[in-house]
Structure formats: structure tokens, C-alpha cells
C-alpha positions as CSV (number, residue, x, y, z in Angstrom):
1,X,0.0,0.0,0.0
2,X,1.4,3.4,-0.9
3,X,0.8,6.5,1.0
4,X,0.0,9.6,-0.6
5,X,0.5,11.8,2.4
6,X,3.0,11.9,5.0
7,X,0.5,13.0,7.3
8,X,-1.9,10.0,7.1
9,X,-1.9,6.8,8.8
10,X,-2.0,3.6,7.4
11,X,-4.0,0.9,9.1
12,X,-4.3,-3.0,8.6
13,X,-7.4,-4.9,9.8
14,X,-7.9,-8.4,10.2
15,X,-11.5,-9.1,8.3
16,X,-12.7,-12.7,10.0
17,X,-12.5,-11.2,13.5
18,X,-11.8,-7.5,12.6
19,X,-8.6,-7.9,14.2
20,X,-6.9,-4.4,14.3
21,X,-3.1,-5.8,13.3
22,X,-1.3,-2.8,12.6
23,X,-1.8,1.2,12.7
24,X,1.6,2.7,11.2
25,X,4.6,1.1,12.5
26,X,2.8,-0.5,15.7
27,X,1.4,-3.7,16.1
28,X,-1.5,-4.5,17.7
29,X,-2.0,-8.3,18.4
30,X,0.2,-10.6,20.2
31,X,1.6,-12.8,17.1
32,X,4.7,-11.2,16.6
33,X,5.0,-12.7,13.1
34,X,2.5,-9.7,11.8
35,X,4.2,-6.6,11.3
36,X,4.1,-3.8,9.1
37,X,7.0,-3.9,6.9
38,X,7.1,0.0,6.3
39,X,10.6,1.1,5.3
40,X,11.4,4.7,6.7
41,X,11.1,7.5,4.3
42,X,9.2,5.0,1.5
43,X,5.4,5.0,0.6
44,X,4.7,1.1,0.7
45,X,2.9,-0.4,3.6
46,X,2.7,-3.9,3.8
47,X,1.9,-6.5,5.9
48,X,4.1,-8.8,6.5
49,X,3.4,-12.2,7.8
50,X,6.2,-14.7,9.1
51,X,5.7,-18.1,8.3
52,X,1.9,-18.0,7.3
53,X,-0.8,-21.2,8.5
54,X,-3.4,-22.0,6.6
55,X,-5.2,-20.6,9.3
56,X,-3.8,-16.9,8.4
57,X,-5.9,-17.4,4.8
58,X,-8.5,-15.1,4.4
59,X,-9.6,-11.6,3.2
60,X,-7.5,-8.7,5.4
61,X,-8.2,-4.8,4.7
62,X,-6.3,-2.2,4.4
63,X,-7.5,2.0,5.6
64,X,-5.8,4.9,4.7
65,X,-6.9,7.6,7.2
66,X,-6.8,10.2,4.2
67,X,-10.3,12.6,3.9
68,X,-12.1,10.7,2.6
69,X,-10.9,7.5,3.6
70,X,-9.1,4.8,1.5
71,X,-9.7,1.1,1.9
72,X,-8.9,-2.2,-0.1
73,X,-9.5,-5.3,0.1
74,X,-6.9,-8.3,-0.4
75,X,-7.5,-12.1,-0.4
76,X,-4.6,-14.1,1.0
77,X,-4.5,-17.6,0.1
78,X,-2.4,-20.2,1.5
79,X,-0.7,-23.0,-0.6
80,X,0.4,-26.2,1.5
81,X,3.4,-28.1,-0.4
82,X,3.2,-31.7,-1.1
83,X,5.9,-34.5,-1.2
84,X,5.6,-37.5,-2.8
85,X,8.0,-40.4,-3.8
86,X,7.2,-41.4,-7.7
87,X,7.1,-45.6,-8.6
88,X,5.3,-48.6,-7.4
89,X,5.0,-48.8,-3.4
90,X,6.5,-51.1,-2.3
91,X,9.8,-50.9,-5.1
92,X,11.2,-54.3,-5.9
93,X,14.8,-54.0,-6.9
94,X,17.4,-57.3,-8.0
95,X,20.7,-57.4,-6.2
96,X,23.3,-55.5,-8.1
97,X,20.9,-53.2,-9.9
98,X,19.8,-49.5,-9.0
99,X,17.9,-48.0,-6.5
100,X,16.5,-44.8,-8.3
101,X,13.9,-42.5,-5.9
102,X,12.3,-39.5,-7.1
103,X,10.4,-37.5,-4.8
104,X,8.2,-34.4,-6.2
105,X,7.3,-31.3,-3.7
106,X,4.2,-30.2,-5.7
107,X,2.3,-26.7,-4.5
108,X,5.6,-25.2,-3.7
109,X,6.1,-21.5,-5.2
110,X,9.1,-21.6,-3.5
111,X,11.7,-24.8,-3.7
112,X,12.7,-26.3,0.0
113,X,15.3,-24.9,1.2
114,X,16.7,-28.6,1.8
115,X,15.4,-31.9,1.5
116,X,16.9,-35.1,3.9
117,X,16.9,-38.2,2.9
118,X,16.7,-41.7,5.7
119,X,17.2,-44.9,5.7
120,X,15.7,-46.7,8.0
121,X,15.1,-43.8,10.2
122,X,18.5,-42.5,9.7
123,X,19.8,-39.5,7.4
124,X,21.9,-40.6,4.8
125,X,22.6,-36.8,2.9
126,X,26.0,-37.0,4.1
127,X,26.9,-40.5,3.8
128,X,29.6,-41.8,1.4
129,X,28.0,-44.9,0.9
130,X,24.5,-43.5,1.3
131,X,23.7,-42.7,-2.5
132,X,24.0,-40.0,-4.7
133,X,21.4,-37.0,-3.8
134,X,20.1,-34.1,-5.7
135,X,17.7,-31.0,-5.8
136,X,16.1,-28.8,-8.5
137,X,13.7,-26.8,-9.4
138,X,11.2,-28.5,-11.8
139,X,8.4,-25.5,-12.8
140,X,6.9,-22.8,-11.2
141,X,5.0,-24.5,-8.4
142,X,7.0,-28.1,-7.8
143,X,10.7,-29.2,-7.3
144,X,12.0,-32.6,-7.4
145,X,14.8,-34.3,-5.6
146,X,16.4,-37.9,-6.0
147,X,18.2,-40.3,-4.4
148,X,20.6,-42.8,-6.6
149,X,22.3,-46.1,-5.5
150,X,23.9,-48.2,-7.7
151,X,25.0,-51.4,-7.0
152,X,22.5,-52.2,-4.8
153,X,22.8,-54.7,-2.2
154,X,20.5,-56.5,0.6
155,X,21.7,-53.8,3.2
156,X,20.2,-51.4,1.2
157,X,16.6,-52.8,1.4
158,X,14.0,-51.2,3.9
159,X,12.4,-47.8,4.2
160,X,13.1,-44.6,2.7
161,X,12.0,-41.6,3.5
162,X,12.2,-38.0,1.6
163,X,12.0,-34.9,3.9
164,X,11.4,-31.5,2.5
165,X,12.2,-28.6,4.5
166,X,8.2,-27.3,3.4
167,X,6.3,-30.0,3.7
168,X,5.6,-33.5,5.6
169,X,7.8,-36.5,4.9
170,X,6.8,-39.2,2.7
171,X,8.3,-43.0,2.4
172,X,8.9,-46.1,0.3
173,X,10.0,-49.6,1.6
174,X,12.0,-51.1,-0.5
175,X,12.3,-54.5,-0.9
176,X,15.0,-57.3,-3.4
177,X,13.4,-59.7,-5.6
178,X,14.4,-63.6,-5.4
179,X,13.3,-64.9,-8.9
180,X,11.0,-62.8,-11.6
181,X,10.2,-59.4,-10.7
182,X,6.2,-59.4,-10.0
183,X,3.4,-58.1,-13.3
184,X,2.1,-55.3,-11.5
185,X,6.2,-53.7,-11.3
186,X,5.6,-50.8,-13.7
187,X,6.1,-47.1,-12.9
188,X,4.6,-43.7,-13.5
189,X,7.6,-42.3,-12.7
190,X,9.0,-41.3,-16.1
191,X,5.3,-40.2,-17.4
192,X,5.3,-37.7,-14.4
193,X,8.5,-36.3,-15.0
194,X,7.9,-35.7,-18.9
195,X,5.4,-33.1,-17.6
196,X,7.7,-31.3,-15.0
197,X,9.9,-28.7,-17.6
198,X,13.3,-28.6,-15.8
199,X,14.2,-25.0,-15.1
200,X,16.6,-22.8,-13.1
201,X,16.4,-22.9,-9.5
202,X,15.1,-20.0,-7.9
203,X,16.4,-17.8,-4.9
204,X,14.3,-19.5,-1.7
205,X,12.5,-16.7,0.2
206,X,12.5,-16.0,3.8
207,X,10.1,-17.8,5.2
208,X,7.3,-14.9,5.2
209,X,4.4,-13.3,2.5
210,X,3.2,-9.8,2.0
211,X,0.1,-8.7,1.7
């Protein structure tokens, strides 16, 4: 919001409970992740919001105590991330072949800031032996990360779980075959990831949304 007028005071208002949030640089409920993030000697005055819930969605309003008075209306909507692991649960593997897991965060403007990959319950990103591991952006709303490991071997069969930094965890149990791999082993996998363009990843933000 830009203020016309030095003079005038900007106000932001809470529509669900009429919530008086902010009134120039002060706030006025105690949720210190609202502010107004008003720069001295500028003429924007957001709302800022630190690490927004889906219970922060909603319509807020914004008054500018000019004469007449200035109001507008703005809808925030709140976009929960999604992980998921591509491929047949549970994955059957043969001894000596690869282990290739792709997990897809969907509904994620912004790519994680990190994802961690376990074993078994335990985090194998920095393990030499734990697999080769990677992170990208994938389009506008989605990112994709995957775990490699070649040469598998019966050690390397049990549960794996991807962990997003921006969403909930998701897992696969893996499992070795001991004679013909089973009819029903066929993958989406590939089919998914012809419709995710692979692009440049983008700068992650800092954990809060204006409004």
C-alpha cells in the first residue's frame, strides 16, 4: 500500500475477526509474526506475515486515514506443499541393480530450502556410501529431488524416506526380488517427470508473504 501523504496513517485490519493488526509502524496483536514492513522514508505499507498457516488465509483490509478514507480489500490464500515419492509402493529391486527415488514437492512456489533423505530412520545426505542425492527446481509451483544407489545390495533394502524442509515426509519400503520381478512392477515415474519442464532454481524466500 502506498501512502499519498506523510500525514496520514495507514492501518491493517484483520477481516474474520476484525482484528486491528497494525496502525503505522505498531502492532497490535500478540503474534509477533504480523508486522508492518514499512521502510522509513518510503510509501509502501505492507503487511508482513512470518511463516503464514493455513489458518492466516483469508480476506485482510487495508484503511488509509486520508479525507475521505481509502480502503482495499486483499484475499490471501495459502498453498500447503506436497511431497511425494514417484514408482510402485513397495519398489522391488534385484541385487546389483539400482535404486533410483524421485520425490516431487508439488504446491511449492518456492523450492525447499533442503530436503533429507533416511534410511531406515536414519539421514543418509551425508553418507559416502549412502547414495547419490540431488535438488532442483522443476516448474513454477514443484521441485524434485532424488536419491541414486547403484550397485544395490540387501543392506540397502527397507524404508526410505524424503523430507522436505516445506512439507511433511513421505516414504517407500524397498524391498529385493528372489526370482522374476512381480506383473504389477511398472512405474509412473518417467510419465510424471515428462510433464515437470526442468528449469533454473530459484532464490528460496525468507520464510514470510506480504500482503
Amino acid at each position: 500500500m502506498k501512502r499519498s501523504h506523510k500525514e496520514v496513517c495507514v492501518s491493517w485490519i484483520r477481516r474474520r475477526d476484525l482484528h486491528l493488526l497494525t496502525v503505522g509502524t505498531e502492532t497490535y496483536i500478540h503474534d509477533d509474526r504480523f508486522s508492518a514492513a514499512h521502510i522509513e522514508g518510503g510509501q509502501d505499507w505492507p503487511l508482513k506475515i512470518r511463516y503464514p498457516q493455513t489458518t492466516d488465509a483469508g480476506m485482510y483490509e487495508c484503511q488509509v486515514s486520508s479525507d475521505p478514507k481509502i480502503t482495499f480489500l486483499v484475499q490471501l490464500n495459502i498453498v500447503v506443499p506436497k511431497a511425494e515419492i514417484l514408482g510402485p509402493h513397495p519398489m522391488y529391486v534385484k541385487i546389483g541393480s539400482s535404486i533410483n527415488l524421485t520425490c516431487v514437492i508439488s504446491e511449492s512456489p518456492e523450492p525447499p530450502m533442503f530436503v533429507f533423505w533416511y534410511h531406515n530412520k536414519r539421514m543418509i545426505n551425508y553418507d559416502k556410501e549412502g547414495g547419490e542425492i540431488s535438488l532442483q527446481k522443476a516448474s513454477d509451483d514443484s521441485a524434485i529431488s532424488t536419491l541414486y544407489i547403484k550397485n544395490a545390495q540387501p543392506t540397502d533394502s527397507g524404508n526410505y524416506t524424503c523430507g522436505p524442509s516445506n512439507a511433511e515426509a513421505t516414504s517407500i519400503s524397498v524391498f529385493f526380488l528372489h526370482g522374476k520381478k512381480p506383473a504389477a512392477f511398472s512405474s509412473g515415474r518417467d510419465k510424471m517427470l515428462r510433464k515437470l519442464q526442468l528449469k533454473s532454481p530459484k532464490d528460496s524466500a525468507d520464510g514470510s508473504v506480504g500482503v
